[in-house]
C-alpha positions in Angstrom: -42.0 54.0 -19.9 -41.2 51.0 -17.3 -37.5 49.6 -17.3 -37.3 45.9 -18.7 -37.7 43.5 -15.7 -34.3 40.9 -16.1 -35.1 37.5 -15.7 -34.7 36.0 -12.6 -32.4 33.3 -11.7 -33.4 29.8 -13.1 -31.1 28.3 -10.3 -32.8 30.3 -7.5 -36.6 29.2 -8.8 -35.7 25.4 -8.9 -33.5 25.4 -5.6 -31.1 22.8 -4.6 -31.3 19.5 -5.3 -30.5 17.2 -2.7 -27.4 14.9 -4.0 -29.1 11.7 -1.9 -32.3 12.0 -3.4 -31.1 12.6 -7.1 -29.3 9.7 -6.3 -30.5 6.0 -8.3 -31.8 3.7 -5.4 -29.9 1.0 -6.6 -26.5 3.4 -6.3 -27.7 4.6 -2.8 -27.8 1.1 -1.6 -24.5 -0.1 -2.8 -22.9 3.1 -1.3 -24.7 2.4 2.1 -24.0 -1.6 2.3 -20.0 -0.2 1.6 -20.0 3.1 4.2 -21.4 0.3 6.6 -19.2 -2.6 6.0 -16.3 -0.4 5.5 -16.8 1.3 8.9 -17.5 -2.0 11.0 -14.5 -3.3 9.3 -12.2 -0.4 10.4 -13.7 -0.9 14.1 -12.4 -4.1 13.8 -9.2 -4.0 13.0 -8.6 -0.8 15.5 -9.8 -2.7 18.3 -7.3 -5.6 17.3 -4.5 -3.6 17.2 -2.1 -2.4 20.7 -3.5 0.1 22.6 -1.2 0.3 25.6 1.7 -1.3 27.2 2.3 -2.3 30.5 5.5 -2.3 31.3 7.0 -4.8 34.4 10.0 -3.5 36.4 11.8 -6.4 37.9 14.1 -6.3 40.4 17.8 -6.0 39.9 19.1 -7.8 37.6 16.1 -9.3 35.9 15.2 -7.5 33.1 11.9 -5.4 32.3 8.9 -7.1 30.7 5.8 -5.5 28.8 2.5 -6.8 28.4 0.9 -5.6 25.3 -2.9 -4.6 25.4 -5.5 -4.7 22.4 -8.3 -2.6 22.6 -10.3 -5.6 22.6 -8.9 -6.2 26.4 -9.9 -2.8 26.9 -13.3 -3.0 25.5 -14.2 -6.2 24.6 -17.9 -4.8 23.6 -16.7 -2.8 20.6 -15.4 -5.6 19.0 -18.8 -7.3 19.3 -21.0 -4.9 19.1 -18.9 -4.5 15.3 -19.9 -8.0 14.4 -23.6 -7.4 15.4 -23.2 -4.2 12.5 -22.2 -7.3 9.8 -24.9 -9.2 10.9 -27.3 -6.3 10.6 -25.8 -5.3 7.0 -26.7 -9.0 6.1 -30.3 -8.2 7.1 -30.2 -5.4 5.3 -29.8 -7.4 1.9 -32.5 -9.8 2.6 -35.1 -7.6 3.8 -37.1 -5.4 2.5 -40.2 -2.6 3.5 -40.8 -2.1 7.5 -38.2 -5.1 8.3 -35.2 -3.2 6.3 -35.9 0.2 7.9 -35.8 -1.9 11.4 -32.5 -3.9 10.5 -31.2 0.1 9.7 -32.0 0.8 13.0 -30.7 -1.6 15.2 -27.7 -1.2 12.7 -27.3 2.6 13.4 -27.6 1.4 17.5 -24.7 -1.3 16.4 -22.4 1.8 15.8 -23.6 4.7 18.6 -22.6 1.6 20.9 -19.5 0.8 19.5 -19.0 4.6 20.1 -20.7 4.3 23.9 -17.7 1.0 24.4 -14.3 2.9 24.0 -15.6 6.2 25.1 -14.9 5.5 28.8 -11.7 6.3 30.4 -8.9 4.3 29.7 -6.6 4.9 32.3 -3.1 3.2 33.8 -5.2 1.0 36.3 -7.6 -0.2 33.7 -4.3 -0.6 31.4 -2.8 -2.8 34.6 -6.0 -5.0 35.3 -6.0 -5.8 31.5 -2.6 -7.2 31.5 -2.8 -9.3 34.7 -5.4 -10.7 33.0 -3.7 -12.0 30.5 -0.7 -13.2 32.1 -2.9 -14.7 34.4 -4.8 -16.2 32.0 -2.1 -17.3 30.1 0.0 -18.7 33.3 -3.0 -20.9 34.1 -3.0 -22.3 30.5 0.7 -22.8 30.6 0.6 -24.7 34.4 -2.2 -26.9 32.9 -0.4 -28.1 29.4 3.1 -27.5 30.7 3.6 -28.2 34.5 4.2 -24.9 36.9 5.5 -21.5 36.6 8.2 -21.0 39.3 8.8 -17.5 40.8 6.2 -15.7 38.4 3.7 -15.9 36.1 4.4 -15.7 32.5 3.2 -13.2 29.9 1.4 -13.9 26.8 4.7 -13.0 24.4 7.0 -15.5 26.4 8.2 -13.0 29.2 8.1 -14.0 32.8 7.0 -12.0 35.2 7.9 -11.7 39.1 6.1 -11.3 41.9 8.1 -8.3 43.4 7.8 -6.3 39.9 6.4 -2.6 39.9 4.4 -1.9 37.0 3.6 1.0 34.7 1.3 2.0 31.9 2.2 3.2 28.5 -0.6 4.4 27.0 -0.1 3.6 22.8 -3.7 3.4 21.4 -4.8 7.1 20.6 -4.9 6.6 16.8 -6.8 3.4 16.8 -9.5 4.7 19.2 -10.1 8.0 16.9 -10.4 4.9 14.1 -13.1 3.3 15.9 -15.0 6.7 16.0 -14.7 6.9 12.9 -15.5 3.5 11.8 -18.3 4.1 14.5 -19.8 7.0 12.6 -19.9 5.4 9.2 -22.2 2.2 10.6 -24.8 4.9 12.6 -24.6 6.7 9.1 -25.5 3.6 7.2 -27.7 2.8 9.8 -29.8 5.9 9.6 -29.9 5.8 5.8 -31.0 2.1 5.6 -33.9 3.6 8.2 -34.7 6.3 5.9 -34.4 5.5 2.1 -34.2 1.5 2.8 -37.8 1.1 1.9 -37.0 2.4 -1.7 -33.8 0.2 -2.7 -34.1 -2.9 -4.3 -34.6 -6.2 -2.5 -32.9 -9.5 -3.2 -35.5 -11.9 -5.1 -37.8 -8.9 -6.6 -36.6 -10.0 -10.1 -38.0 -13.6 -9.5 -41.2 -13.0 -8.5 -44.0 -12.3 -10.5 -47.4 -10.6 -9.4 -50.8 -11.9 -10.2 -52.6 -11.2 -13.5 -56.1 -11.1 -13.8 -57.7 -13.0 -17.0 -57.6 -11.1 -20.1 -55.5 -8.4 -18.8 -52.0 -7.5 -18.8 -49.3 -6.5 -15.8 -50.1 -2.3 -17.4 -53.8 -2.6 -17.3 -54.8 -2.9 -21.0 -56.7 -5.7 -22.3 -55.0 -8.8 -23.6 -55.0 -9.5 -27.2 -56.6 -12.8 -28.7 -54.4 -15.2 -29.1 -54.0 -16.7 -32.7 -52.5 -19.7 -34.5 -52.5 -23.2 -35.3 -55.2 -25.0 -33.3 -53.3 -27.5 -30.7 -52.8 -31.0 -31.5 -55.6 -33.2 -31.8 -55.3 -35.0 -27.8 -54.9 -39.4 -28.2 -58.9 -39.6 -26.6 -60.4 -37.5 -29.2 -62.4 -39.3 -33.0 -59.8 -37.9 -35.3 -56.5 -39.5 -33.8 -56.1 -42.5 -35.2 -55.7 -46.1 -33.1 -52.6 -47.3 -32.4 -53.4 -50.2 -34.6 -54.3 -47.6 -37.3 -50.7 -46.5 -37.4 -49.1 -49.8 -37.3 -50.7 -51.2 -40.1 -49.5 -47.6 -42.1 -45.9 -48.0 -41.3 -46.3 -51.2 -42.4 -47.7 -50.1 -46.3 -45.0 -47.6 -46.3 -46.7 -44.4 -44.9 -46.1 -42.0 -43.2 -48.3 -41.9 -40.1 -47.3 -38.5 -38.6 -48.3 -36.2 -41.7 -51.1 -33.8 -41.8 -54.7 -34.0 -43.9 -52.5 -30.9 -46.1 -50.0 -33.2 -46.9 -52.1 -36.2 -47.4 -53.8 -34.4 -49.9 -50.6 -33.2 -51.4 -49.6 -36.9 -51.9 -52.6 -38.1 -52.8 -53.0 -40.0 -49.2 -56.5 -39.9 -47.8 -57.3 -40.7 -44.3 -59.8 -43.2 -43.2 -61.0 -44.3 -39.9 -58.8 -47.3 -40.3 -55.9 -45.2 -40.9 -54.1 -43.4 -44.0 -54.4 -45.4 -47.2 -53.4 -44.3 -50.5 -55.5 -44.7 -53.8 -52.6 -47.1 -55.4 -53.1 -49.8 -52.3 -56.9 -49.6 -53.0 -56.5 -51.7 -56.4 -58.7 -51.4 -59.8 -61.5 -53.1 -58.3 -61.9 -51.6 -55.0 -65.0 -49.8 -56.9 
């Protein structure tokens, strides 16, 4: 006698499902339009925000000044290359087949860019030439509008600063860069899904178009049914529409020129060529 065989695992004969592909297309593609906009709007506001300081010793008894630095001074590309992600996330939306999986790549090289611009090393000198270029540039602005700087050159928060000044770097920025990474990461994610389920997810005017029909068929294949009622209106050129003449001279005896041969008959109107006329106008010796 053979031992009962248990039954075998239902879970382990289907297998996993993958979550993306269980997923509804439309619910895939407003996830990936928001992991994309939300990551190049994180870059953003990272690289806005002050990464380092460079601080300005002047000599005895001025006072110290600090330059602030954005990580757009240090890496002016992120910011842009950010932008470019919106750009391609509005592609996105109004494309659709081959052109859509495109826009997804050039979207998921938008963010391993971003990534590539604040990877380098950001170190005290790069920190330095970023702030003389601000005061510098904001020293030539304020010469041009306001007349000459005297003794320095002025910073871009008010401060002055000397020629004889020894300068140092503070370096403030760590969070923000991890923040582009990450905001980095979630457009090359968005980038690469666009590129793979794009194809799939609804498009923007699909709801407004409408495909070609052949005659006598429908949209699922099956044949068209007859179509059945009233017969259309009788067209002004054909024999049995009345002149305009005809219907003058009936709303002048009191008729009704727009009713039917049924209700003619009802009323006991006939119709002629020479319009409606009714069996009382006719008289007793119209015989």
């Amino acid at each position: 006698m053979t031992a009962p065989v248990s039954p075998a695992n239902p879970t382990s004969s289907v297998g996993a499902t993958n979550p993306v592909s269980a997923a509804s297309p439309g619910r895939q593609y407003a996830l990936t339009l928001l992991l994309g906009a939300a990551g190049a709007g994180l870059a953003l506001l990272a690289v806005r925000q002050g990464w380092a300081r460079a601080v300005y010793m002047a000599p005895r008894p001025l006072p110290s000044q600090a330059v602030t630095v954005t990580g757009q001074d240090l890496a002016p590309a992120a910011g842009a290359l950010a932008l470019a992600g919106l750009a391609c996330l509005a592609a996105v939306i109004a494309t659709r087949g081959l052109v859509r999986r495109a826009a997804g790549l050039v979207l998921a090289l938008c963010g391993a860019g971003t990534a590539v611009a604040v990877s380098g090393s950001l170190g005290a000198s790069r920190v330095i030439a970023a702030a003389a270029t601000k005061v510098s540039s904001s020293a030539s602005v304020a010469s041009g509008g306001a007349g000459s700087t005297t003794g320095g050159t002025s910073s871009p928060s008010g401060a002055v600063v000397t020629g004889g000044s020894s300068v140092h770097a503070v370096m403030l920025g760590v969070p923000w860069r991890v923040a582009v990474f990450a905001g980095a990461a979630a457009i090359i994610a968005a980038g690469l899904l666009t590129a793979w389920r794009g194809a799939r997810w609804p498009v923007m005017s699909g709801r407004y178009e409408r495909t070609a029909e052949r005659p006598g068929k429908r949209p699922d294949g099956a044949a068209r049914p007859s179509q059945s009622g009233p017969p259309a209106p009788a067209s002004p050129s054909s024999p049995s529409f009345p002149d305009p003449a005809s219907l003058w001279d009936s709303i002048s005896r009191g008729d009704d020129p727009t009713a039917t041969g049924d209700d003619l008959t009802a009323t006991g109107l006939t119709a002629t060529g020479d319009g409606p006329t009714t069996e009382s106008a006719r008289g007793p010796g119209a015989d």
